[in-house]
C-alpha positions in Angstrom: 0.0 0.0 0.0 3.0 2.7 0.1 2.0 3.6 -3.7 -1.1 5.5 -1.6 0.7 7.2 0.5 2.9 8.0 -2.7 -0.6 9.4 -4.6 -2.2 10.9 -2.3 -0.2 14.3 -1.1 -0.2 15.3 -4.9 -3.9 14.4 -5.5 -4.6 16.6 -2.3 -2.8 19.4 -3.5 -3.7 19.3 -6.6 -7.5 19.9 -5.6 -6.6 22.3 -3.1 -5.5 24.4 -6.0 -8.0 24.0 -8.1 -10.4 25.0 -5.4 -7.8 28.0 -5.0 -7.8 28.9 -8.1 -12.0 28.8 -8.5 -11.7 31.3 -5.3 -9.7 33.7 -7.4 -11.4 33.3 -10.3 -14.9 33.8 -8.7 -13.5 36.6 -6.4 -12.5 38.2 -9.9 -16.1 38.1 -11.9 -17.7 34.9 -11.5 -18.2 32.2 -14.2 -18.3 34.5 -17.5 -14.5 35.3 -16.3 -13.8 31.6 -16.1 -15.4 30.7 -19.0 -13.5 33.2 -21.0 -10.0 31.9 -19.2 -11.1 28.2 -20.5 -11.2 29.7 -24.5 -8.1 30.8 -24.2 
């Protein structure tokens, strides 16, 4: 089982930003700012 130990720190973070990153995005105009980020 050490390969979840291995996967998991990464995974975490990796939703941790994401959720960081929909904060900022939000905080910055809502969803018509995000989905003009996603076009580009």
């Amino acid at each position: 089982m050490d390969y979840v130990s291995a996967i998991v720190p990464p995974l975490v973070m990796a939703i941790g930003f994401g959720f960081l990153v929909r904060a900022i995005i939000r905080s910055q105009g809502g969803t018509q700012k995000a989905k003009e980020d996603s076009l580009d």
